[in-house]
Structures are given as C-alpha cells and as structure tokens.
N, CA and C atoms of all chains as a GROMACS GRO file, in nm:
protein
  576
    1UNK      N    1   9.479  18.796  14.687
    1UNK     CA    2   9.624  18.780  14.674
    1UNK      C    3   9.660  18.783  14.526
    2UNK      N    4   9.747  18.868  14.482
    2UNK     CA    5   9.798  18.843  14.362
    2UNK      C    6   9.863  18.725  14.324
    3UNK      N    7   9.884  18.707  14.186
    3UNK     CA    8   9.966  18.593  14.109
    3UNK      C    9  10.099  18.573  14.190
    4UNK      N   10  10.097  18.468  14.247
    4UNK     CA   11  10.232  18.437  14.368
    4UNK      C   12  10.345  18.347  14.242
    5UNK      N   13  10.318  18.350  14.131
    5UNK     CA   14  10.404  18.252  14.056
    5UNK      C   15  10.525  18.287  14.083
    6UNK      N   16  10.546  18.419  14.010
    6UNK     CA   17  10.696  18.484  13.990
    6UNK      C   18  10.734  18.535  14.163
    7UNK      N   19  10.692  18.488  14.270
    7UNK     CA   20  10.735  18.527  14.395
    7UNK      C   21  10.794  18.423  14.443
    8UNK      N   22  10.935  18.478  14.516
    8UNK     CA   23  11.025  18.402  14.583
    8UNK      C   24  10.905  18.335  14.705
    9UNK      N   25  10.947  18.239  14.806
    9UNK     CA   26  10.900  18.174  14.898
    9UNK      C   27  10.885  18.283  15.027
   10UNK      N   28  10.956  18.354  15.080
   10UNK     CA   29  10.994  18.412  15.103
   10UNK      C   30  10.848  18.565  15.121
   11UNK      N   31  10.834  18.629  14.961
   11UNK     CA   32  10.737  18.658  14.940
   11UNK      C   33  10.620  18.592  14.956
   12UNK      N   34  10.624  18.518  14.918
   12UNK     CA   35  10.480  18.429  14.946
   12UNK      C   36  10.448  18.410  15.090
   13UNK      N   37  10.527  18.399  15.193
   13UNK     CA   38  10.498  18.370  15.337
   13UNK      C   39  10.464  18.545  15.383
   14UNK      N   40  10.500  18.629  15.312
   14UNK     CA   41  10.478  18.774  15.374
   14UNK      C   42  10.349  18.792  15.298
   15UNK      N   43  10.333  18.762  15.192
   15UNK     CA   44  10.152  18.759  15.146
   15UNK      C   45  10.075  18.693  15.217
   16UNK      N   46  10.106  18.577  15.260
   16UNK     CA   47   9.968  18.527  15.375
   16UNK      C   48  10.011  18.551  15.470
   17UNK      N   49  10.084  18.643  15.552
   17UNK     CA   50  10.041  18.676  15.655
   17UNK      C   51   9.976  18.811  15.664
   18UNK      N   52  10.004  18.902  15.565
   18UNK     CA   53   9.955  19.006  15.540
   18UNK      C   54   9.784  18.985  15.495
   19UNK      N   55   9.779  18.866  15.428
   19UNK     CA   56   9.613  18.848  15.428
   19UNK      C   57   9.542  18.808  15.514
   20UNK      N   58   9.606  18.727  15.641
   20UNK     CA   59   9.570  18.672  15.718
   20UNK      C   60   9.551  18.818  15.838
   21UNK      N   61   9.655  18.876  15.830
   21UNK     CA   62   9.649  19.002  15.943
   21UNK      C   63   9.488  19.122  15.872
   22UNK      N   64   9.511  19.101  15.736
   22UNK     CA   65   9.404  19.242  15.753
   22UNK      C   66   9.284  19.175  15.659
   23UNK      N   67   9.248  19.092  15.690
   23UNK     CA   68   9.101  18.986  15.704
   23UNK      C   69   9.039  18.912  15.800
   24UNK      N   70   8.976  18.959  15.897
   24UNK     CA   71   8.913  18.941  15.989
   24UNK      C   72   8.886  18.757  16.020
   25UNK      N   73   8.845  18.740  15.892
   25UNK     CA   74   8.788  18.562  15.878
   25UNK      C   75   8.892  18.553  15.713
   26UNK      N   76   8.994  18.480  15.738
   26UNK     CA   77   9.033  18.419  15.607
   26UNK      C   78   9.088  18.274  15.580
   27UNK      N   79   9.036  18.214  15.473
   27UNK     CA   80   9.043  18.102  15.454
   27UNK      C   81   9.115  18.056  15.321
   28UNK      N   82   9.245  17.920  15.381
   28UNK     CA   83   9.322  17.902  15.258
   28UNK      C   84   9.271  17.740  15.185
   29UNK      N   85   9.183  17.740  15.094
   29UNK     CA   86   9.171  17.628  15.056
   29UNK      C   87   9.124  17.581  14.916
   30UNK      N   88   9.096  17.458  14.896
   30UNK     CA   89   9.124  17.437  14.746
   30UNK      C   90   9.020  17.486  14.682
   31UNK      N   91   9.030  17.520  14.544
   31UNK     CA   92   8.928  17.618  14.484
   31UNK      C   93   8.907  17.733  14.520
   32UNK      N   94   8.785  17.812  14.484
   32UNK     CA   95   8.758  17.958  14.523
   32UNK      C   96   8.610  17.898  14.600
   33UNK      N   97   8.563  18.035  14.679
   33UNK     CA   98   8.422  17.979  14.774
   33UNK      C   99   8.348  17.974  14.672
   34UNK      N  100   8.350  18.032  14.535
   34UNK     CA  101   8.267  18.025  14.428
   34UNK      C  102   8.239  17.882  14.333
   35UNK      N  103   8.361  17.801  14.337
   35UNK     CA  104   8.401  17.673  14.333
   35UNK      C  105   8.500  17.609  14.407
   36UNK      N  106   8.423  17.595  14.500
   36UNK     CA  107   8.513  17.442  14.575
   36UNK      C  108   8.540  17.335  14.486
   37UNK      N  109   8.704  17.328  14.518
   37UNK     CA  110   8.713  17.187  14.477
   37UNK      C  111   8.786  17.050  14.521
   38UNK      N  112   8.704  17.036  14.694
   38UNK     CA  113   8.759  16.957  14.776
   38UNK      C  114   8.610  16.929  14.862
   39UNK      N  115   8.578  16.863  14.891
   39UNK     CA  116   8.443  16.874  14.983
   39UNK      C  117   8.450  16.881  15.133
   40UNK      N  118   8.567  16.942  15.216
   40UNK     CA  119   8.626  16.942  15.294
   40UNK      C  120   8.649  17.134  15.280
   41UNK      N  121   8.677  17.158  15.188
   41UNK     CA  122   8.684  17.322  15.126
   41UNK      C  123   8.577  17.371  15.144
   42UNK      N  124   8.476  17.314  15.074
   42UNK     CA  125   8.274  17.322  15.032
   42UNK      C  126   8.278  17.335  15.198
   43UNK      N  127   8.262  17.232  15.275
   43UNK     CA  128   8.193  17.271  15.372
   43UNK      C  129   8.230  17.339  15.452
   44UNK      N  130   8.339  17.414  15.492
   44UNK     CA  131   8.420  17.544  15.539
   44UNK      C  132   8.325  17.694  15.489
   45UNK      N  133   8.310  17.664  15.306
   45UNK     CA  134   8.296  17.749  15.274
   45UNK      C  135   8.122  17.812  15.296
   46UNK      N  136   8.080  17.664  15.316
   46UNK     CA  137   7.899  17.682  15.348
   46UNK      C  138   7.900  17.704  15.431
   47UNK      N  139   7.952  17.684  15.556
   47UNK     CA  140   7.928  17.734  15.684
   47UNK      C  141   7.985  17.856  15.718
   48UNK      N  142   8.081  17.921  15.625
   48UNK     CA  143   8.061  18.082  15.679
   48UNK      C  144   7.981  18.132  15.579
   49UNK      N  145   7.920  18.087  15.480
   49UNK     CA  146   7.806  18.166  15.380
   49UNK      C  147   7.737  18.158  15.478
   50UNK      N  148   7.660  18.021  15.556
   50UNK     CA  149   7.559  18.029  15.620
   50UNK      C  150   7.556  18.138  15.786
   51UNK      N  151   7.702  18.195  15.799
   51UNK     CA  152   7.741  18.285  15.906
   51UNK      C  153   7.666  18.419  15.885
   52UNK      N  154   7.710  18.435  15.724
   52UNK     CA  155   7.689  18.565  15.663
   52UNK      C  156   7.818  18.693  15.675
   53UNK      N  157   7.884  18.579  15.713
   53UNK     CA  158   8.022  18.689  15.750
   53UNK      C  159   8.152  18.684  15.605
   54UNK      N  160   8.174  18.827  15.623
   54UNK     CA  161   8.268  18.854  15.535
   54UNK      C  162   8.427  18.799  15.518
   55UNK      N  163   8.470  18.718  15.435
   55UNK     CA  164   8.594  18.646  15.458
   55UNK      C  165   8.679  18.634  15.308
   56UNK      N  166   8.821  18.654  15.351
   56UNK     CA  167   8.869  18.620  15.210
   56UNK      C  168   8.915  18.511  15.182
   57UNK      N  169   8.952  18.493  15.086
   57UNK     CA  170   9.001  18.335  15.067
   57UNK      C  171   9.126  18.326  14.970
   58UNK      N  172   9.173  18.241  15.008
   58UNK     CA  173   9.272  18.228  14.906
   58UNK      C  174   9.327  18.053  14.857
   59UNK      N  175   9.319  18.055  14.685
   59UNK     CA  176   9.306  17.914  14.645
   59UNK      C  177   9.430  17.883  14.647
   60UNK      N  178   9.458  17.732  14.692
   60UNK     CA  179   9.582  17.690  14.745
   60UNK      C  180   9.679  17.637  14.625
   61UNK      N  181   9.578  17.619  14.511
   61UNK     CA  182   9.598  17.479  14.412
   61UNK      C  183   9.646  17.572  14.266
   62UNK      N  184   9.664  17.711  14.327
   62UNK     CA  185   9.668  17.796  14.243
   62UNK      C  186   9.864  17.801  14.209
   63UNK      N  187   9.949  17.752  14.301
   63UNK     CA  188  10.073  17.743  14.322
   63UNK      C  189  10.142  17.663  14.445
   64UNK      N  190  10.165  17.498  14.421
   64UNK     CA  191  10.185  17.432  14.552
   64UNK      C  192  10.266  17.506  14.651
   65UNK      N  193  10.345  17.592  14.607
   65UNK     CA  194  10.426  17.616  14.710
   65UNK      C  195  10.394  17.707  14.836
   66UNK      N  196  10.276  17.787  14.807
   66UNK     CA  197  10.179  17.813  14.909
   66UNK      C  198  10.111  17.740  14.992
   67UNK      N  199  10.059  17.588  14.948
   67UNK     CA  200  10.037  17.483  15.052
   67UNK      C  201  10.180  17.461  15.171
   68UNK      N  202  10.279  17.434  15.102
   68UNK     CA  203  10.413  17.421  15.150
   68UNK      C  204  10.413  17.546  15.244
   69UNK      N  205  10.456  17.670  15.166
   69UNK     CA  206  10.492  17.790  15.316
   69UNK      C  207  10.402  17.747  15.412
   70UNK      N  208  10.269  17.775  15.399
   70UNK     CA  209  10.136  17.792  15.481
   70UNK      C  210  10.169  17.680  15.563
   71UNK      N  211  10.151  17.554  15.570
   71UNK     CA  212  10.159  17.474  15.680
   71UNK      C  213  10.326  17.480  15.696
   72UNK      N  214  10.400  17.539  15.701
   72UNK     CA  215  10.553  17.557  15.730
   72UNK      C  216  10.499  17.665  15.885
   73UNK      N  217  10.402  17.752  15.815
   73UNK     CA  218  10.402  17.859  15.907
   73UNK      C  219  10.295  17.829  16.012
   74UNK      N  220  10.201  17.787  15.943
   74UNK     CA  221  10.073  17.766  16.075
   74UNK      C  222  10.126  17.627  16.127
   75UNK      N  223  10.245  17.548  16.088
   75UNK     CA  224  10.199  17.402  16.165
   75UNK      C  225  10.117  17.348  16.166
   76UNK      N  226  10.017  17.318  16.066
   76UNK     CA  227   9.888  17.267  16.090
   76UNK      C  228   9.906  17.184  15.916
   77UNK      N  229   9.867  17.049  15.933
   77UNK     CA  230   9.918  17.010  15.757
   77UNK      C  231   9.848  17.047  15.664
   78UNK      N  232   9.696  17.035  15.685
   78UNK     CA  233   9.602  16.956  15.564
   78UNK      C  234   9.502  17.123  15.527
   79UNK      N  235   9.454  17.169  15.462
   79UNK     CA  236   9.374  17.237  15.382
   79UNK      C  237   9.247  17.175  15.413
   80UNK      N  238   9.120  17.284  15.457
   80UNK     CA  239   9.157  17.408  15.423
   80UNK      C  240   9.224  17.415  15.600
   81UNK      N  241   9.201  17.597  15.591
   81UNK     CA  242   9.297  17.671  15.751
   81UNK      C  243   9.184  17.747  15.726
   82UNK      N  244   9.130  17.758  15.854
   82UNK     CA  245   9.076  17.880  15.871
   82UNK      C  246   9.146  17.936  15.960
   83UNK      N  247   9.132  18.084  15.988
   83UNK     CA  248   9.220  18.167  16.087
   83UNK      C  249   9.077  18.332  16.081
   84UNK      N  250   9.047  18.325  16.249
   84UNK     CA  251   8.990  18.439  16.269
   84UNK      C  252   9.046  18.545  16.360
   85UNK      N  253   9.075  18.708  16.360
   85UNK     CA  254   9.137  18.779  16.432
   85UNK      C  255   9.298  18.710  16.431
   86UNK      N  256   9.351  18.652  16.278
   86UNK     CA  257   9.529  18.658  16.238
   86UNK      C  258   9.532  18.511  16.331
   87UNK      N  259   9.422  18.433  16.411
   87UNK     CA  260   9.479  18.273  16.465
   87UNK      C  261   9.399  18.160  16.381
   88UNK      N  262   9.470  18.102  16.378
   88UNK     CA  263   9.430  17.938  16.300
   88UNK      C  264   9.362  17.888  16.392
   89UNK      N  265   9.201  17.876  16.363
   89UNK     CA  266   9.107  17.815  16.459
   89UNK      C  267   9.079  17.616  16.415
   90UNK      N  268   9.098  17.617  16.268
   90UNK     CA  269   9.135  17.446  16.276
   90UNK      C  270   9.063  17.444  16.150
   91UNK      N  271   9.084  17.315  16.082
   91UNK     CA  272   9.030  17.272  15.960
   91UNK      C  273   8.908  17.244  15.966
   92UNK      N  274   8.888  17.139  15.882
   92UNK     CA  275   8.746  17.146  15.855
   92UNK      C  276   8.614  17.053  15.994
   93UNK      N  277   8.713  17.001  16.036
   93UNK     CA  278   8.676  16.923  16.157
   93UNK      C  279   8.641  16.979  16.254
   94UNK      N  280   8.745  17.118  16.289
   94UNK     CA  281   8.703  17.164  16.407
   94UNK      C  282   8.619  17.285  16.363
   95UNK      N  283   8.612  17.343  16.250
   95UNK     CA  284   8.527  17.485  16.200
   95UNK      C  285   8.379  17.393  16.220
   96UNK      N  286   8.334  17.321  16.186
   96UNK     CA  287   8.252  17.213  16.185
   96UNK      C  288   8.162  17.189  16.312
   97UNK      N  289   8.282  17.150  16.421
   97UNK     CA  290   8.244  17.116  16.547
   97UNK      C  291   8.226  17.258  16.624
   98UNK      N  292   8.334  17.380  16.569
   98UNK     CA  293   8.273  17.495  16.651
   98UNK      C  294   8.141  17.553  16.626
   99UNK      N  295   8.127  17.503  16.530
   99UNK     CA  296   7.964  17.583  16.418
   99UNK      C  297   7.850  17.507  16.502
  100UNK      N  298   7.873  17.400  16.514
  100UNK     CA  299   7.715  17.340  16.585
  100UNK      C  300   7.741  17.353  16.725
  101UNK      N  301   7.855  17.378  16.788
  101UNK     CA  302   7.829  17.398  16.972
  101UNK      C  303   7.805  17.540  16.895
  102UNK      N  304   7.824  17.628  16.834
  102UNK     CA  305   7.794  17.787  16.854
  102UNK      C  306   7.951  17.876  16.870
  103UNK      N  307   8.007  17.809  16.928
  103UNK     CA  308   8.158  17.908  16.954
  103UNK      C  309   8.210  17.990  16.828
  104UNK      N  310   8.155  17.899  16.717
  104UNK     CA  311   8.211  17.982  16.569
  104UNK      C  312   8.162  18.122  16.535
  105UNK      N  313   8.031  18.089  16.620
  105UNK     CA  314   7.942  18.248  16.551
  105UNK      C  315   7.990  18.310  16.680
  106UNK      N  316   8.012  18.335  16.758
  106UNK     CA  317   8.058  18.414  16.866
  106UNK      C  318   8.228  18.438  16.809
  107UNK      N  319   8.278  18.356  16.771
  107UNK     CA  320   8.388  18.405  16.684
  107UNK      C  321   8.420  18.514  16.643
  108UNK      N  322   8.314  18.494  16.555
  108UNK     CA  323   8.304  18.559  16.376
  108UNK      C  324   8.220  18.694  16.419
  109UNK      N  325   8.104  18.658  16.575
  109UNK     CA  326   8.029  18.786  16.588
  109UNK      C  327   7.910  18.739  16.509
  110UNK      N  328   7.850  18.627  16.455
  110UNK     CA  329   7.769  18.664  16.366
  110UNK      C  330   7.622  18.565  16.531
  111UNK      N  331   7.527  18.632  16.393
  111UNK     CA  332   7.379  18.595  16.488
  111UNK      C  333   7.322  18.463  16.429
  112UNK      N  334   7.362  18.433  16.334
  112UNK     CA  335   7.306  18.319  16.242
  112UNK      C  336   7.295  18.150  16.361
  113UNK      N  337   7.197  18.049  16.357
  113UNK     CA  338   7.207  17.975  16.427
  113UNK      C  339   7.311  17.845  16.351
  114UNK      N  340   7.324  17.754  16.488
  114UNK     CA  341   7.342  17.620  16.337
  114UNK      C  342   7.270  17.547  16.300
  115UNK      N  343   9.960  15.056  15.770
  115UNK     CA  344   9.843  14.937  15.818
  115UNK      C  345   9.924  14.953  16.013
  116UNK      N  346   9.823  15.051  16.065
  116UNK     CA  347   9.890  15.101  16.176
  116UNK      C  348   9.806  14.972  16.306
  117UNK      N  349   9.872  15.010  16.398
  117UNK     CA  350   9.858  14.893  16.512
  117UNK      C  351   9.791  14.983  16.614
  118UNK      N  352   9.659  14.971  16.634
  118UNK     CA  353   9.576  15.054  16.696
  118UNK      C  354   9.604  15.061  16.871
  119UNK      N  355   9.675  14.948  16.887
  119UNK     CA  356   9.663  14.930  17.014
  119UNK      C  357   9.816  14.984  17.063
  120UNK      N  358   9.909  14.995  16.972
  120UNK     CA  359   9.986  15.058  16.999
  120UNK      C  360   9.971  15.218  17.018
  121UNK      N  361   9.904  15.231  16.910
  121UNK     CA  362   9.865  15.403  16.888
  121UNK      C  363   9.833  15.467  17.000
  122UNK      N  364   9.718  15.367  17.100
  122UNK     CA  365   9.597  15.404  17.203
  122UNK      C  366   9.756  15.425  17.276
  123UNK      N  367   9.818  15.353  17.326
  123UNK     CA  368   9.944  15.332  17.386
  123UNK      C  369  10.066  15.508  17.406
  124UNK      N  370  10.033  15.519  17.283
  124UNK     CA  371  10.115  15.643  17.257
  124UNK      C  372  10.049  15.773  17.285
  125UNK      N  373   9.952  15.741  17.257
  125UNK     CA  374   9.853  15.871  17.329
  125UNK      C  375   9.811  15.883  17.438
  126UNK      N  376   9.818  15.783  17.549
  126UNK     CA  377   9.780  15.747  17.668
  126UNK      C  378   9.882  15.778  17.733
  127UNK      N  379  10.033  15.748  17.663
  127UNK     CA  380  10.163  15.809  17.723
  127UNK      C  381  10.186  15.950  17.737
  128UNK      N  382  10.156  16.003  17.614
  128UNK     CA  383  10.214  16.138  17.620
  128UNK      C  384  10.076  16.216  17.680
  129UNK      N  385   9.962  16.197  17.696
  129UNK     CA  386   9.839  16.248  17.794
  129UNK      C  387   9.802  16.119  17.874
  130UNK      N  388   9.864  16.125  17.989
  130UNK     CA  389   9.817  16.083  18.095
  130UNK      C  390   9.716  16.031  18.178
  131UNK      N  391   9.612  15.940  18.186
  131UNK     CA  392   9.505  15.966  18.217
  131UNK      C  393   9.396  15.983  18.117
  132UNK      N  394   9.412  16.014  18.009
  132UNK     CA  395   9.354  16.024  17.878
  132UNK      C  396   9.270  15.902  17.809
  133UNK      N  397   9.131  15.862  17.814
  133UNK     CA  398   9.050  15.796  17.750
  133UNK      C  399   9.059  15.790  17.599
  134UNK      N  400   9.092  15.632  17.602
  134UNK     CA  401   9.123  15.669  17.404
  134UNK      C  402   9.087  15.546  17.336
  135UNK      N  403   8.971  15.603  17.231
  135UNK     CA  404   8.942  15.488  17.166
  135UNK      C  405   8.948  15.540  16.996
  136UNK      N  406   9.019  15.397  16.936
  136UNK     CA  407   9.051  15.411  16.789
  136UNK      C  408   9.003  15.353  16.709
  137UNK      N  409   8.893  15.419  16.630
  137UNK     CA  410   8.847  15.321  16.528
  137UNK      C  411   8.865  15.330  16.403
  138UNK      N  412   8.950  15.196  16.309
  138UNK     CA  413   8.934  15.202  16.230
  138UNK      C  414   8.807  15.205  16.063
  139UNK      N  415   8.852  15.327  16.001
  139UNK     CA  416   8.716  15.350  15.956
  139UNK      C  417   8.768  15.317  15.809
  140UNK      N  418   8.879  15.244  15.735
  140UNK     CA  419   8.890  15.148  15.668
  140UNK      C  420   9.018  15.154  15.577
  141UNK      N  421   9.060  14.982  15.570
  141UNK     CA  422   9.171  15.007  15.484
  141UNK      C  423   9.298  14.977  15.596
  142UNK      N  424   9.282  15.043  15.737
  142UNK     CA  425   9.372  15.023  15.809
  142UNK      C  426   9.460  15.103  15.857
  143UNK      N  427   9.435  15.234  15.741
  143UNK     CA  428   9.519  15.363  15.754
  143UNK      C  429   9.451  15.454  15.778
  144UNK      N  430   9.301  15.457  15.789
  144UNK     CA  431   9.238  15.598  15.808
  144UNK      C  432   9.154  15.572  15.893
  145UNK      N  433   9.168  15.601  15.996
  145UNK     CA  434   9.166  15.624  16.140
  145UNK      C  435   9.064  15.698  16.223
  146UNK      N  436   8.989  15.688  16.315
  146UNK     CA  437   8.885  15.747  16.431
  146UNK      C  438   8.947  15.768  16.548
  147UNK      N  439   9.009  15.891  16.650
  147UNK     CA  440   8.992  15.830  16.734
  147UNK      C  441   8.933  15.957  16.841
  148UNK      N  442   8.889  15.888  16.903
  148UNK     CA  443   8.833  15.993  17.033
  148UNK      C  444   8.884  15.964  17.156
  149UNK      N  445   8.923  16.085  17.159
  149UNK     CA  446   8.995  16.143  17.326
  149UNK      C  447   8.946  16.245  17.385
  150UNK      N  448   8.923  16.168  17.537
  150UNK     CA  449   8.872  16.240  17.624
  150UNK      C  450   9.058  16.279  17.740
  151UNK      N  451   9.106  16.350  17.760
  151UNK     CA  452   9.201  16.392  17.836
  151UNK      C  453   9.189  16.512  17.966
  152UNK      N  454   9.265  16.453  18.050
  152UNK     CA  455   9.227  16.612  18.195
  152UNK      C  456   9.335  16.738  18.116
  153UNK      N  457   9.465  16.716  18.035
  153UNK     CA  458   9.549  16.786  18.011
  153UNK      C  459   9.420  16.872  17.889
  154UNK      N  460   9.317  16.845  17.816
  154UNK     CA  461   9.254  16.935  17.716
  154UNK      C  462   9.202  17.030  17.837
  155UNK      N  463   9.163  17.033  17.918
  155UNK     CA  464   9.064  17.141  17.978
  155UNK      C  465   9.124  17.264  17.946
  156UNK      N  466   9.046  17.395  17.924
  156UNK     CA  467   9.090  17.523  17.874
  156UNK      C  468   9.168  17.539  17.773
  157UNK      N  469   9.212  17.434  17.695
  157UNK     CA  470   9.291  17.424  17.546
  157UNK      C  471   9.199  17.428  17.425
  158UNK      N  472   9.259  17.525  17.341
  158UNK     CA  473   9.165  17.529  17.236
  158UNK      C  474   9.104  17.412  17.171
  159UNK      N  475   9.017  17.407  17.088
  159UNK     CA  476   9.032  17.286  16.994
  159UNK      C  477   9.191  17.224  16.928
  160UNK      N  478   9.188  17.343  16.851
  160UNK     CA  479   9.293  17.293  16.762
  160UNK      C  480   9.437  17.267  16.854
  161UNK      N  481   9.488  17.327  16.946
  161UNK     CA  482   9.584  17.276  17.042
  161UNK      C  483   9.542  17.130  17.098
  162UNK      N  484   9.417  17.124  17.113
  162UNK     CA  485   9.387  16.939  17.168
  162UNK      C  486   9.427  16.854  17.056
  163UNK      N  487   9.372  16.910  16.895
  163UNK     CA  488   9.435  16.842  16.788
  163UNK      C  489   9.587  16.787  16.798
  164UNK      N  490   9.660  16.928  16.796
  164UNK     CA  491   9.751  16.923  16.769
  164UNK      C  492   9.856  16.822  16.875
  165UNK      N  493   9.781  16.820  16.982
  165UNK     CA  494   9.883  16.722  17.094
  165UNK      C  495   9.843  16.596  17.073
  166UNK      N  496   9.729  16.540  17.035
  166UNK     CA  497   9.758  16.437  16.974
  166UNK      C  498   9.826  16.372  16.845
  167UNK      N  499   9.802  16.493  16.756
  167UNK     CA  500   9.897  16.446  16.651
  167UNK      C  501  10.004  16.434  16.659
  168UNK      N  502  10.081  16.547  16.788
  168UNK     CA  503  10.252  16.502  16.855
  168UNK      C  504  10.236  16.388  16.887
  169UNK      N  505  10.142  16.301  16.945
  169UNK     CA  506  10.190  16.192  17.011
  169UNK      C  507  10.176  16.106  16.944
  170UNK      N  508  10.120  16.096  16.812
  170UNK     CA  509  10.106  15.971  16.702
  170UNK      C  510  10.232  16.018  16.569
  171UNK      N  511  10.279  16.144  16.588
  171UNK     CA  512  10.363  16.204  16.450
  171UNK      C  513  10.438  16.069  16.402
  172UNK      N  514  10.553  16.037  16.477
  172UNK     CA  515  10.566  15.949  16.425
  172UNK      C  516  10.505  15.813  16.310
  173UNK      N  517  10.354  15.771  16.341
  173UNK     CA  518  10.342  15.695  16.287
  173UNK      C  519  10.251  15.742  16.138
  174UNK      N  520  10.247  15.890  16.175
  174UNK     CA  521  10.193  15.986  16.035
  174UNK      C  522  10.288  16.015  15.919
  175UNK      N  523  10.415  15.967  15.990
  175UNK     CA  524  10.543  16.007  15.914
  175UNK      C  525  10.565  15.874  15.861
  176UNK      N  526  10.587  15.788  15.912
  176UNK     CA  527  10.611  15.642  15.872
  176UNK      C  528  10.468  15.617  15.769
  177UNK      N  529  10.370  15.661  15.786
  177UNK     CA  530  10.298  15.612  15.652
  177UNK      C  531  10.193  15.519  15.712
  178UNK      N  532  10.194  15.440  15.865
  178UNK     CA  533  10.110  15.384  15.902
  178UNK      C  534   9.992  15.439  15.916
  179UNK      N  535   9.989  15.575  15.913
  179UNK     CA  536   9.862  15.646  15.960
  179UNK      C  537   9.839  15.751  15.814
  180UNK      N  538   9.760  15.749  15.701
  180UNK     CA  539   9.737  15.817  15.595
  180UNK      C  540   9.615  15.934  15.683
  181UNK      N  541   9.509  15.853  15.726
  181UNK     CA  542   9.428  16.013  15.804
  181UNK      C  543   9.403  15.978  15.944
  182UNK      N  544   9.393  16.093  15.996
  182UNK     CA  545   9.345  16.070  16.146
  182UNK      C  546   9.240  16.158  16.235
  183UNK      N  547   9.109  16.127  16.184
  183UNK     CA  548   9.038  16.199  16.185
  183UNK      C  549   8.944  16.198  16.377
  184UNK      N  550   8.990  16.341  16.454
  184UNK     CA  551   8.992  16.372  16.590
  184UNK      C  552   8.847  16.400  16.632
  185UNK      N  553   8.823  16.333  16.787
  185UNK     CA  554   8.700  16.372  16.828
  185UNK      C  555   8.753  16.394  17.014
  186UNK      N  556   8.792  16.564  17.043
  186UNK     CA  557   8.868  16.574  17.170
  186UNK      C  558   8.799  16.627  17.260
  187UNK      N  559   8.829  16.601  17.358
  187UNK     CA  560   8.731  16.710  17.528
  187UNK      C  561   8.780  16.681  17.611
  188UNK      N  562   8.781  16.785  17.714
  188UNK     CA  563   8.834  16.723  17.839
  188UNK      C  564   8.705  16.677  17.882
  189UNK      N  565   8.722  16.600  18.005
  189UNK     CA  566   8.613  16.510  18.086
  189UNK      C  567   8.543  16.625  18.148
  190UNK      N  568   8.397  16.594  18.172
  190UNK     CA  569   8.288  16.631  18.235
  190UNK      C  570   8.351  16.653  18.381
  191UNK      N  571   8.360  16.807  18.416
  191UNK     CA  572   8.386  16.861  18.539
  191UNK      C  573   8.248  16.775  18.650
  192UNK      N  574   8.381  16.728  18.743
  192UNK     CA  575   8.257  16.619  18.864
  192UNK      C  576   8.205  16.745  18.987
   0.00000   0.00000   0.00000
C-alpha cells in the first residue's frame, strides 16, 4: 500500500479493500512481518511463515486512521485482521485456534502441519 | 471492574441455552470466557466471536470490560 498520509478517508477505505480483494491471505497489523511490533502481530505473522504461504501485509501504526476505517469496515475492533479469499477470518485468537485444529491450512491450501 | 455474574447473565440471554463460564484473568477488566452455545453450530469462528461481543457490547463500551478474551463451540453433537 502506498503512503496513505495525504489520502482522504475515503481513499484509504478503497486501498484496503483493493488489497484485501487482490491478496489471497492479507494481514493488517502492527509493524511489518519483518518487525512485529505487538506480540499478538508476531504470532499471526509466525504462523503464516510457518504455512509458507504468500501474504501481504499492511502496517497499521503507519497512519491511525487506517486502524479507524479498517474496523469501521470489517466490524471487528482490535489488530491484527486477517482476511483470506477478501473475508475476515479473526484475530489473533481465532488464526491461532484455526492453525492447531488445521482449518487454517486448508484455508490458505497450504500442507504444512501445526 | 465488570460483574461477572451479570455478564454470564447477558450472554445466556441473548444465546439461549448457552454454557458460560467467566474467568477473571486479572485486575477485574480482562476477562476469560468460554462458551459453549446450540445457536454456534455451523457459524464461523469469528461470527461466534462476534455474537458474543453483541451481547456484552455494552459493558465493552462502558469500560467495565478492557479485554475479552473468547473460547466458543457449539456442544458435542449427541
């Protein structure tokens, strides 16, 4: 996602959905997967490294008002969001709980165990 | 500094039949609770989330409830 500073609200809600529509697995949360900086983020972000599946991300902390649209639009409050095939499958609680029953990798398609 | 037994109360109302236990995991505001409900069967995760958080919003809004961290299923088909 580009620099959302100079973007109306408006814009900003048509950028994540546009990232959300043409990214298979994308995730909005604090930091980058390269640095987490929430441990609630981290473990979102280890468990699709450990998928092996391709996902984009986008850092929340980069402009609050993207926290704001984003749960305006998904209804869902707290960071991170994951969303696979454009739906919000749940934060870090339920990405978590789908990863060890297995439903996550059947998700995502991937073969990896938990 | 939320009133647990009210909470169980509010979630038991708005799911019916719904097994609910709340534990506080400290402080008074950050919260456990696990629900078992017949209304989760075939509902996603995050839709089971989300109907309980309708039925506590209120007290997430008022400030009694800072986290509320979910453990949901429907009951073991007999």
């Amino acid at each position: 996602m580009s620099d959302t500073l100079t973007m109306t609200e408006q814009e900003i809600l048509d950028q994540i959905q546009r990232e959300v529509a043409e990214n298979r697995v994308f995730v909005f949360m604090k930091g980058t997967p390269e640095m987490p900086r929430c441990g609630f983020s981290n473990q979102v972000v280890q468990i699709l490294n450990h998928l092996n599946v391709e996902y984009g991300a986008r850092d929340v902390l980069t402009d609050p008002r993207i926290r704001e649209v984003l749960s305006g639009w998904s209804q869902w409050p707290t960071i991170p969001q994951v969303f696979v095939d454009g739906e919000l499958i749940g934060g870090c609680d339920i990405t978590t709980e789908l990863f060890q029953n297995g439903e996550l990798q059947k998700l995502v398609g991937s073969e990896a165990a938990a | 500094m939320a009133d647990l037994d009210e909470l169980t109360t509010m979630i038991e109302t708005a799911l019916p039949g719904a097994e609910v236990q709340i534990v506080d995991q400290g402080g008074g505001d950050h919260l456990f609770a696990s629900v078992i409900a017949p209304q989760f069967a075939e509902v996603s995760l995050i839709q089971q989330h989300r109907m309980v958080y309708a039925a506590v919003q209120s007290r997430l809004d008022d400030g009694s409830i800072h986290a509320l961290a979910l453990k949901t299923r429907a009951p073991e088909a007999s």
